[in-house]
N, C-alpha and C positions, 0 to 999 in steps of 0.2 A: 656402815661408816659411823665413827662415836661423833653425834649430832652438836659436842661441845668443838670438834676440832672444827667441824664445817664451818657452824657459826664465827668462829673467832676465825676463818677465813675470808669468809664474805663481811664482814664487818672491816678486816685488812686490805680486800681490797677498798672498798668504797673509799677508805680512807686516803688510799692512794692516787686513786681517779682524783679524788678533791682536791688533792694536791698537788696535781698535776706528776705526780709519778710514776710508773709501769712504762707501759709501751710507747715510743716514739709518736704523736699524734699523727695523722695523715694530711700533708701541706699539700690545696688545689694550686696547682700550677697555674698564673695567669696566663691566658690565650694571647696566641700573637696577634695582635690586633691587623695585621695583613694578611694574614690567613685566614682561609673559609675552613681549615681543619680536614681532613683526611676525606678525598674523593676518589671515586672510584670509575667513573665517566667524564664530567664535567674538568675541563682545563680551560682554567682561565686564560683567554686570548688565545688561545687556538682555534683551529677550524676543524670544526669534526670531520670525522672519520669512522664508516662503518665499513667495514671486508667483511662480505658473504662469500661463504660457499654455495654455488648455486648449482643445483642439476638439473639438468638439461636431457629430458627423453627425444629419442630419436626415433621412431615406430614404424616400420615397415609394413606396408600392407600390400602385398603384389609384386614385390617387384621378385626380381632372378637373385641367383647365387648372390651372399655376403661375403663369402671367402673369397682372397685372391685367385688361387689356384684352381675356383669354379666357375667364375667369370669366363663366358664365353664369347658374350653378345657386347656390344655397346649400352644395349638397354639394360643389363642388369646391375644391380647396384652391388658398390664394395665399399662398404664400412669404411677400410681402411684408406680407399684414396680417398672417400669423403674426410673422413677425418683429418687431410692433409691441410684443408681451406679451412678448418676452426678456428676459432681465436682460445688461450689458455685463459685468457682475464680480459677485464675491460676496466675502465675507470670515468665515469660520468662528466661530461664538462658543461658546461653554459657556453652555448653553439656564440652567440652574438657579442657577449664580452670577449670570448676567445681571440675573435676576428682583431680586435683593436690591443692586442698584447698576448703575453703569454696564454697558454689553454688555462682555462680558471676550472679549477677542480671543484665539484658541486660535493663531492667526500662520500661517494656510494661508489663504491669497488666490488668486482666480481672475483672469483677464482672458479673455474666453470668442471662440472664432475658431468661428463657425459655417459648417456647410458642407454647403449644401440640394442635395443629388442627387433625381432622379426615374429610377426602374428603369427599363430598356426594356422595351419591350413582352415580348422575349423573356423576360427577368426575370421579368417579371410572370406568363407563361403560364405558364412553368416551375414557379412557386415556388407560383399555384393548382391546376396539378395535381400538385404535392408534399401539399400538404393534400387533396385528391378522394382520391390513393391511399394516405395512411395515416390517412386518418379512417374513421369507421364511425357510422352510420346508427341512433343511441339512439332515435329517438321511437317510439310503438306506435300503431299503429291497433287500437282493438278495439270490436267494437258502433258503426263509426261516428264513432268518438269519436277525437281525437288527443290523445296522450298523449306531454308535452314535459316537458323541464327544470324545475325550480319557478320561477324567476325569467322566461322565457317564458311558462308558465302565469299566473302576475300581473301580466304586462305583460297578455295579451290581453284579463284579465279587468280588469285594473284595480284589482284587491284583491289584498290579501294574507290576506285569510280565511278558512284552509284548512275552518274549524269552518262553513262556509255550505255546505251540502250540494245547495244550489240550483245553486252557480256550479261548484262542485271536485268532483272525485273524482282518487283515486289507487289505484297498487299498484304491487306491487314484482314485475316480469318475472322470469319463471323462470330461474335461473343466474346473476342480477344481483343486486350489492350498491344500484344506483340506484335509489328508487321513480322512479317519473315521474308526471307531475302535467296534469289536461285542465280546462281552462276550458270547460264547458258555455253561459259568456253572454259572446260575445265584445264587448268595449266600444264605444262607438258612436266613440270620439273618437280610434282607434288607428288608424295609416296603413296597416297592413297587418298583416294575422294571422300570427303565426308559426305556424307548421307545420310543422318540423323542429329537428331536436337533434342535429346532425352533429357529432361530435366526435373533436378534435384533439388528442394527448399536446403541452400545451405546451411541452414541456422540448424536443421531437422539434424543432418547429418554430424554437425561440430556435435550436440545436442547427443546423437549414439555416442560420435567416440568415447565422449567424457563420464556418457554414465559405463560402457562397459570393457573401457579401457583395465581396467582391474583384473580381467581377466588373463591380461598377458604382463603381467606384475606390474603396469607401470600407477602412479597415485597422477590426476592429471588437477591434483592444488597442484602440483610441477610443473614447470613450463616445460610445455610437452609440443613436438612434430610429429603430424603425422603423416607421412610421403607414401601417396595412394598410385596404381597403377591396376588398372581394369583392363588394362591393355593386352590380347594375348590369350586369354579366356574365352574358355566355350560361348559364354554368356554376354562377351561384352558389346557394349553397346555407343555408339557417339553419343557423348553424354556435355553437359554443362551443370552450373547449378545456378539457380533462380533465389531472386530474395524479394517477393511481391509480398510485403507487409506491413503493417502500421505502420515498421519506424523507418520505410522507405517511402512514406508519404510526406513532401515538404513541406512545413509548419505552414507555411502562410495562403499557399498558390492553390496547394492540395492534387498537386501532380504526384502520380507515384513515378517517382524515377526506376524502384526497384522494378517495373513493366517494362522499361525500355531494354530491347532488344543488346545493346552494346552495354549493359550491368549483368551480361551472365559473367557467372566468373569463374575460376580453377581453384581457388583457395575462399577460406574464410576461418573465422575462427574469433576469441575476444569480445563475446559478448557478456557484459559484467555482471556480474551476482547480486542480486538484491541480497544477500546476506555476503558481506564481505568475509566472514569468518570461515565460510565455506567456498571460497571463488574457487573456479575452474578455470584455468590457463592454458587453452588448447589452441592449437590453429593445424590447420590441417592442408595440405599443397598439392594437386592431383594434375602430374603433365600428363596424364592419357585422356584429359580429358578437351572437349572440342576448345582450340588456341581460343583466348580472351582476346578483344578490342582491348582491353586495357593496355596492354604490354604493347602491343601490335605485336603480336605472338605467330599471329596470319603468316606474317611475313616473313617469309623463308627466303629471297631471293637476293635482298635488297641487303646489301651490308653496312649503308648508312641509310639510317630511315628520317632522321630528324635533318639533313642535309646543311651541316658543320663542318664536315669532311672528315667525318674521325667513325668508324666503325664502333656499330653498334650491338651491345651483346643481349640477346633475347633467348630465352627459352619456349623452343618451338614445342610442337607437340611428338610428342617419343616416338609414334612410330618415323619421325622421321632423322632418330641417330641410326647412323653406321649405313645410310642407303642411296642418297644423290650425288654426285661431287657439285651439283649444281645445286644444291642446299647448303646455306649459314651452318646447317648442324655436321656438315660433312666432316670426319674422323674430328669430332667429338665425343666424348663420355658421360654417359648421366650419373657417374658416381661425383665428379668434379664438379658438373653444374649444380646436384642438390647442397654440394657442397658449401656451394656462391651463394646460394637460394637463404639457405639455413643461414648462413653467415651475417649476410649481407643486410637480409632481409628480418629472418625471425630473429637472430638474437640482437644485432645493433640497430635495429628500429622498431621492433616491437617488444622483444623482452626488457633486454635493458637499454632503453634509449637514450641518447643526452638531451638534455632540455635545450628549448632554443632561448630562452632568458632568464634570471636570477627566479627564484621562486620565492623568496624573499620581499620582493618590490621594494621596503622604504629598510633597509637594515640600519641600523639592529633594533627599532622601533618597529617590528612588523604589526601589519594593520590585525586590526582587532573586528575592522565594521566594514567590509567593500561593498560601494553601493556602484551598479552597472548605470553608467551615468549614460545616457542616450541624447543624444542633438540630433534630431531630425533636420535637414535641409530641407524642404521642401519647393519642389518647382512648381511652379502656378498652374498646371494642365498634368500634373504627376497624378500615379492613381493615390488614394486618400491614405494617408497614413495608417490607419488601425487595420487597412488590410494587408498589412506587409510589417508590421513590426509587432511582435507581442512581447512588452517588456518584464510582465514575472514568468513568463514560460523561459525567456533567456536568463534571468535569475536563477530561476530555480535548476536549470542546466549546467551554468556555471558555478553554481557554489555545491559541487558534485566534487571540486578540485580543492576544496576547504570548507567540509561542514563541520572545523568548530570554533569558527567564527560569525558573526552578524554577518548577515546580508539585504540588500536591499539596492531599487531601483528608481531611475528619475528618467522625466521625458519632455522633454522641451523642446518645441516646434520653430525653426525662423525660417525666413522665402529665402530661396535661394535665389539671391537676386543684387544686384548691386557690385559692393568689392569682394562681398563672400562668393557670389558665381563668377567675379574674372579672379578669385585664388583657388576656385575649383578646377577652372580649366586649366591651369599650369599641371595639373597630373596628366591631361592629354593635350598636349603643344601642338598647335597648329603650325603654319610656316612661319609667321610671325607671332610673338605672343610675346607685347610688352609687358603684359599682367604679371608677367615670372621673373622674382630677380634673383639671386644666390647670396643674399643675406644670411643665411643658414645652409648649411652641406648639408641638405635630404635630400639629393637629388631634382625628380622632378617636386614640384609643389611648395615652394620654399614660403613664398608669399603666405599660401592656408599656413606652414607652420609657426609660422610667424605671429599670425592670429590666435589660431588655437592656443600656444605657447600662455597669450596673455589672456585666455578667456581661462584655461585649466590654472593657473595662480590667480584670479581671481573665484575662481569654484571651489578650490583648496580651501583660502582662506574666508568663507563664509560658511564651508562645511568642517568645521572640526571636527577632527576625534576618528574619522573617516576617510576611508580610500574611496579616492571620484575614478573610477574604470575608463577613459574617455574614451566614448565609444560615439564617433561620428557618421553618420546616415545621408546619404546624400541621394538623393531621390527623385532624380533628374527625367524633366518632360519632351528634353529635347531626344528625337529621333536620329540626329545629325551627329551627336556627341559622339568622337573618335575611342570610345571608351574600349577597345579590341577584346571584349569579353570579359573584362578583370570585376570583380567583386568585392577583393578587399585588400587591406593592406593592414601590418601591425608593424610600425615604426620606429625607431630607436632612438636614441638624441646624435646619432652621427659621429663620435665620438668616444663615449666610453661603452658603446653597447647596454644601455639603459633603454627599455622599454619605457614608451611615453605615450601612446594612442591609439587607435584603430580607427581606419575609413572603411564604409564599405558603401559600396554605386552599387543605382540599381537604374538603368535605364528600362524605355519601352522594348526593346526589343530583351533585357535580360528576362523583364517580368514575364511576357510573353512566352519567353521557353520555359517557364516555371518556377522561378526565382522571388520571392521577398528576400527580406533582410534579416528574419529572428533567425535562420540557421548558419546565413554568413556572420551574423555577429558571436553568437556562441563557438564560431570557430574563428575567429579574429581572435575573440576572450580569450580562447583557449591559449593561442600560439602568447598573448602579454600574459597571461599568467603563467608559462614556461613550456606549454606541450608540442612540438614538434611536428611533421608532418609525418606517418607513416609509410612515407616513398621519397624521404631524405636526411640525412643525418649523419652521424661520426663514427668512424672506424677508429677504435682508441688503440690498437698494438700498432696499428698502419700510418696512426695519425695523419686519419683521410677523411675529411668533410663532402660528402657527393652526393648526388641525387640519379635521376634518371636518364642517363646520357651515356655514352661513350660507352667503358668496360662494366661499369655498371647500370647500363639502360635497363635491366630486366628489375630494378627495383620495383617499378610502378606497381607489380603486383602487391608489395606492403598496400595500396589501396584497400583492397581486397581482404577488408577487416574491418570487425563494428566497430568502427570512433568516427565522431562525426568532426575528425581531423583531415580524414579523408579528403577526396576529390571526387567519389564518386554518388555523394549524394545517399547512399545504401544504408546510412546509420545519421541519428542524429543526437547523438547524446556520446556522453566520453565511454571508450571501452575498458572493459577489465585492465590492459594494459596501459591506457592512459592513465587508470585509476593507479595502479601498483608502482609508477611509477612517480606519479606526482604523491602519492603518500611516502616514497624514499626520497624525494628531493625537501618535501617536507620535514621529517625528521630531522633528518642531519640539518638543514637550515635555523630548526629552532635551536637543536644544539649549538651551532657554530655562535648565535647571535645569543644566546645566553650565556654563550664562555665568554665574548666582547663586555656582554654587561656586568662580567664580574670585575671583569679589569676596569672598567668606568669607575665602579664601587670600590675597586681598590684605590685608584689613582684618586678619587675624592675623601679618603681616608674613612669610609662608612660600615668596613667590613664586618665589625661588631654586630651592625643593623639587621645585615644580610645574612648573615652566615647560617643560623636555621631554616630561612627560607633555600639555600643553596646545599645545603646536607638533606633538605627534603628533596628538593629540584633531583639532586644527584641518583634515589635512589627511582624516582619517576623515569628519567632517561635512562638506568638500568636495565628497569621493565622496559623501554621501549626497544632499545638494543634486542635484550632476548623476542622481542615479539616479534620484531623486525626479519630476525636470524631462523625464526619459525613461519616466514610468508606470511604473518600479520599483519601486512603495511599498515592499514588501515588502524588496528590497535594502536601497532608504534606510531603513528601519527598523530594522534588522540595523546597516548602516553609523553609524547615531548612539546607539545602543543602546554600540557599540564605544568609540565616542568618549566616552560619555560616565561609561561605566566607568573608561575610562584618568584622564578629570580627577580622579572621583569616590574612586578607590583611591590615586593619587598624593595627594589631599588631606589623605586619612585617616591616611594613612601618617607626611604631614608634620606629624600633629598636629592637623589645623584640625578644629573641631569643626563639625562638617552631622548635621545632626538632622529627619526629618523630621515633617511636621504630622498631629499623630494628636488629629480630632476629640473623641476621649472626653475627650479630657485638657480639655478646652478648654470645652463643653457647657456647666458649675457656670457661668462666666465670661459667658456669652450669654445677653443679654437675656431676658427672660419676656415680653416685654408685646408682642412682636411680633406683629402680626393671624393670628389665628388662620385660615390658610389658608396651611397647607402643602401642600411637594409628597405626597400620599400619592396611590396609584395613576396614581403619574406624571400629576399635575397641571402642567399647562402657564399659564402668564400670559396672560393676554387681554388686551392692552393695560393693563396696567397692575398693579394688585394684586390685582385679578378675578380668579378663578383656578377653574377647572372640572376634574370630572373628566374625563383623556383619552377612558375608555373609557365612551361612554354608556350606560343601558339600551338603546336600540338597539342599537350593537357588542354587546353581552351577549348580544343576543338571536340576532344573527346565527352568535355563536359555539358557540352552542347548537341551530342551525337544521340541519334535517335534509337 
């Protein structure tokens, strides 16, 4: 190029530039000062919304024909009438606001991809002589006599009345914490005698499937069944399975419940990952194996067992389809029952379950610091407080449901004596009991709530910055107290379904059968910080809230899994599914309460302030979505947790005033005339305003059972 034309080029331009001439300059457009600018998750004042596709392995192991046209027997299973009781989606609610208005959407949706394998044969041999060689041989022969399981012993007999010395006898084997228990009069209408008590560490067996489930394609990070049947085989054996270990030992008492005779079980599964990244979601459901006490499974005879008057539906044990007309199982199917099992059981209470309160607690201000605030009542002749309450062992339990925030606990002793023990007794009414007035709709107990009410707005306001967990202890010396076995209660405002307390009793006679108060308070915790029982909960295609009764009696086996949401004492700490589920209810709640706080930022015209912090927010709950949609929960929780601090501290910053919802304040304002049938002892809705205690005298009893 001649270096003269360049020059006098670039000299032309400069000139141009300098005087503003050439190319049109580029004009930044002012931002709309109501805009956060282009998001991709976050909508202001909406309520989030995550839709998973979720699969769902179905794994056979033993049983007969899958195909229709192979199907011969009642006992074998067919896919496709299982498949008849599935549900296609589910959509998550908060159990307890529901009850007081519409179903309130918690924004965690299913669309469910099932995927029905059958083991091979290899599989199957493999995995029965995994259980022949670490199971061991509990029954006793002695005088003639076989001496089995309790729940064995009353299926044979057909009763449960240990006090007939015609039908039972018992004793406890030398070296053994098990009694074992002989039917002397075996029933006429039972299909077969049981006559062993082979027993299986269920934890061992959950424990195989999940490490060599691979081998029959299934990944069991999936929420995975496994429906077992030993029934029928050369090899098989009356079997149960056993859970005598550490975390079947009660915190305080130091009873192993897991030795008690009536915690063998049919199922188990959900015990959680110390590496979240890698959890396994397995539960496994075995009706060949000897009926559970839990279900009253024994019970083949009896078609209402809880005596309501309404037929009660139990899954017996398989050899007894297609054989008595004088059996509950007579011309039924075991493909429709796994069907009910799976349904009922594995996916709407333990895979995806609905929460029983906000997860949230103070929205859209959610807490940053929850300290498990403890009030011991103490009675004057109770046994001493520090052997029945350990307050960082229930901390450290409960903030398992949000570790990324502060935690922390407090303990405060007063006698239970005075107007605080006549507001205690209004939870058990004597024939007269002026102590109780209806000042507040909580049912029984109004006077305590009334108390507590103003002791929790005075704990509030000297603890800022802090969520107080009110967690009340009541630790009563009287023997006399009509207390019918209850433990504890977690209680609402009556009203809007607001979570506001926990009681839990412990009389003489509770401690006696085993009982402190650190594992009933960590499961009180559980149910206010939103976790549900695993033996009641919401059918969302059905829009059915039930528990263990009537058509769905046979739930009770959801026990039959490690959360120490349970009933059966077998777990003490939250399970895998408790975990996976309160990290989805979390997610979407930071989202939901971070889309509110944009709208606060906008309606206080601060959006300028915000808006980097809320284009940062936006692409943190991106990542969390995706990790969520990959069985991260844990990640996604963490990830919108992030996000949703960034909005929440950017808003603060800028001014905008976010306040959250603190029930006490609010109670004086809420109705009185509301139907006296609150939630206390995690009362659930029966279609309607009906409302029952979850835990029956039956549960009571079983919880009590030896």
């Amino acid at each position: 190029m001649n270096l003269k034309i360049l020059a006098t080029a670039l000299i032309t331009a400069s000139l141009l530039a300098a005087c503003g001439g050439g190319e049109t300059p580029v004009v930044t457009p002012t931002p709309d000062p109501t805009s956060f600018g282009t998001l991709t998750t976050l909508k202001p004042g909406a309520r989030a919304e995550i839709n998973q596709k979720l699969k769902i392995n179905i794994v056979n192991i033993g049983y007969g024909a899958t195909s229709p046209g192979q199907v011969t027997s009642p006992r074998d299973l067919n896919f496709s009438d299982m498949a008849e009781q599935l549900p296609a989606t589910y959509r998550t609610i908060n159990r307890y606001p529901s009850f007081y208005g519409n179903n309130e959407l918690t924004g965690n949706n299913f669309e469910f991809d099932y995927n029905y394998v059958t083991a091979s044969q290899a599989f199957q041999d493999e995995f029965f002589k995994f259980l022949m060689d670490k199971g061991s041989e509990k029954s006793v022969v002695r005088d003639g006599v076989t001496y089995t399981d309790i729940s064995s012993a009353f299926y044979n007999c057909q009763s449960n009345d240990l006090s007939d010395t015609t039908r039972f006898r018992s004793f406890r084997p030398t070296g053994e914490d098990t009694p074992v228990y002989a039917c002397l009069q075996p029933a006429g209408n039972i299909a077969r005698q049981i006559t062993g008590s082979f027993e299986v560490d269920g934890e061992k067996v959950e424990q195989w499937l999940a490490a060599n489930a691979g081998r029959t394609g299934v990944d069991t990070s999936e929420h995975t069944i496994f429906l077992i049947n030993w029934y029928g085989r050369g090899d098989f054996k009356f079997h149960t399975y056993s859970h005598e270990r550490a975390d079947a030992i009660e915190t305080d008492t130091k009873v192993n419940f897991g030795a008690r005779s009536s915690r063998r079980t049919v199922a188990w599964g959900g015990t959680p990952a110390t590496d979240q990244t890698a959890a396994k979601r397995v539960w496994f459901y075995d009706q060949s194996a000897n009926p559970d006490y839990w279900t009253s499974a024994w019970n083949i005879s009896s078609g209402d067992i809880d005596g309501d008057g309404v037929y009660d539906k139990r899954m017996v044990p398989i050899w007894e389809y297609g054989t008595r007309k004088s059996s509950v199982a007579y011309a039924e199917k075991i493909s429709k029952d796994l069907g009910l099992v799976t349904r009922y059981v594995g996916i709407n209470l333990l895979f995806t379950p609905s929460a029983l309160y906000r997860v949230d607690l103070t929205p859209p201000d959610m807490p940053e610091h929850i300290n498990v605030d403890l009030a011991l009542e103490q009675g004057a002749d109770a046994v001493a407080g520090e052997k029945v309450i350990q307050p960082a062992v229930a901390q450290q339990r409960l903030s398992a449901l949000n570790p990324f925030i502060k935690w922390s606990n407090s303990l405060r002793t007063t006698a239970l004596d005075g107007d605080l023990a006549d507001a205690y007794r209004c939870f058990f009414p004597l024939e007269t009991d002026d102590a109780c007035s209806p000042d507040y709709a909580d049912a029984e107990g109004e006077r305590f709530f009334q108390l507590a009410t103003a002791e929790i707005r005075q704990r509030a306001a000297a603890t800022p910055g802090q969520y107080n967990l009110p967690t009340y202890l009541f630790n009563d010396s009287d023997p006399e107290t009509p207390n019918f076995g209850l433990l504890g209660q977690a209680i609402n405002d009556g009203v809007t379904g607001t979570q506001t307390m926990t009681l839990n009793f412990l009389t003489p006679d509770l401690n006696a059968a085993g009982y402190g108060f650190t594992d009933t308070a960590v499961h009180e915790g559980g149910h206010h910080l939103s976790q549900s029982h695993p033996h009641d909960g919401y059918d969302s295609e059905r829009n059915e809230d039930y528990g263990p009764s009537g058509d769905t009696s046979f739930v009770d086996v959801g026990d039959e899994v490690h959360s120490v949401m349970s009933y059966n004492n077998l777990a003490k700490v939250f399970g895998q599914f408790n975990l996976d589920a309160q990290y989805r209810y979390l997610t979407t709640a930071y989202m939901s309460n971070a889309n509110a706080i944009l709208t606060l930022t906008q309606n206080a015209g601060k959006v300028p302030d915000v808006r980097a912090a809320a284009q940062s927010a936006d692409q943190a709950f991106k990542s969390a979505v995706a990790a969520y949609n990959a069985r991260q929960y844990y990640t996604a929780a963490q990830l919108a947790h992030t996000g949703y601090r960034a909005v929440l501290d950017a808003a603060k910053g800028a001014g905008v005033s976010v306040e959250g919802y603190k029930w006490y304040d609010r109670v004086g304002q809420l109705s009185t005339s509301t139907v006296k049938a609150r939630a206390v002892n995690h009362m659930r809705p029966v279609q309607g305003p009906t409302q029952r205690p979850e835990e029956t005298p039956a549960q009571r009893a079983k919880r009590l059972a030896p």
